[in-house]
C-alpha positions in Angstrom: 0.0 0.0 0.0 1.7 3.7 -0.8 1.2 6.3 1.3 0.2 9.4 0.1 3.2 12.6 -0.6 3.3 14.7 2.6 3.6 18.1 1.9 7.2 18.9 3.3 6.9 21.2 6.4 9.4 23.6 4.7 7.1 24.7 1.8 4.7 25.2 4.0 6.7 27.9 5.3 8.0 29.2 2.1 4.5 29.5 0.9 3.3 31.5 4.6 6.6 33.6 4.2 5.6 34.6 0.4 2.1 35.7 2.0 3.3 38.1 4.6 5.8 39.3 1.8 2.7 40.4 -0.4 1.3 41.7 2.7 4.1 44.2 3.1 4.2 45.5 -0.7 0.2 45.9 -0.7 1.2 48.6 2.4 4.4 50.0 1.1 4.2 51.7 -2.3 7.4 52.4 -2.2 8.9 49.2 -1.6 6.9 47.8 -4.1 8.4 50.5 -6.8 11.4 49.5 -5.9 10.7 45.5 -6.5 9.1 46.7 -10.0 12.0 48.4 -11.3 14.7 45.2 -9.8 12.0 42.9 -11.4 12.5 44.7 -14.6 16.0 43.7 -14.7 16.8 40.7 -17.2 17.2 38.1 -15.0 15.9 39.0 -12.3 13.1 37.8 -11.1 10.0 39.3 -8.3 11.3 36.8 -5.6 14.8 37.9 -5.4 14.2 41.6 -6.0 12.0 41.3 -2.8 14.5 39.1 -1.0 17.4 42.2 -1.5 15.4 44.8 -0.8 13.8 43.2 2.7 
């Protein structure tokens, strides 16, 4: 009998980490400028913009 894929507890925290991150730049305009125009940059991407400028 398998057993079905847990969810590792990790992701879970990724994803609730993610959430309060999106939290932040619905309050801060500015910060969220400031992930736009890193995000804009070729290869980077909206998750490590955020992670520099936090």
């Amino acid at each position: 009998m398998s057993r079905p894929a847990k969810r590792p507890v990790y992701q879970a925290q990724i994803q609730a980490v993610e959430e309060q991150l999106e939290a932040l730049l619905e309050k801060d305009q500015a910060l969220r400028q400031r992930v736009e125009a890193l995000d804009a940059i070729a290869g980077v991407g909206s998750r490590p913009a955020l992670l520099l400028l936090v």
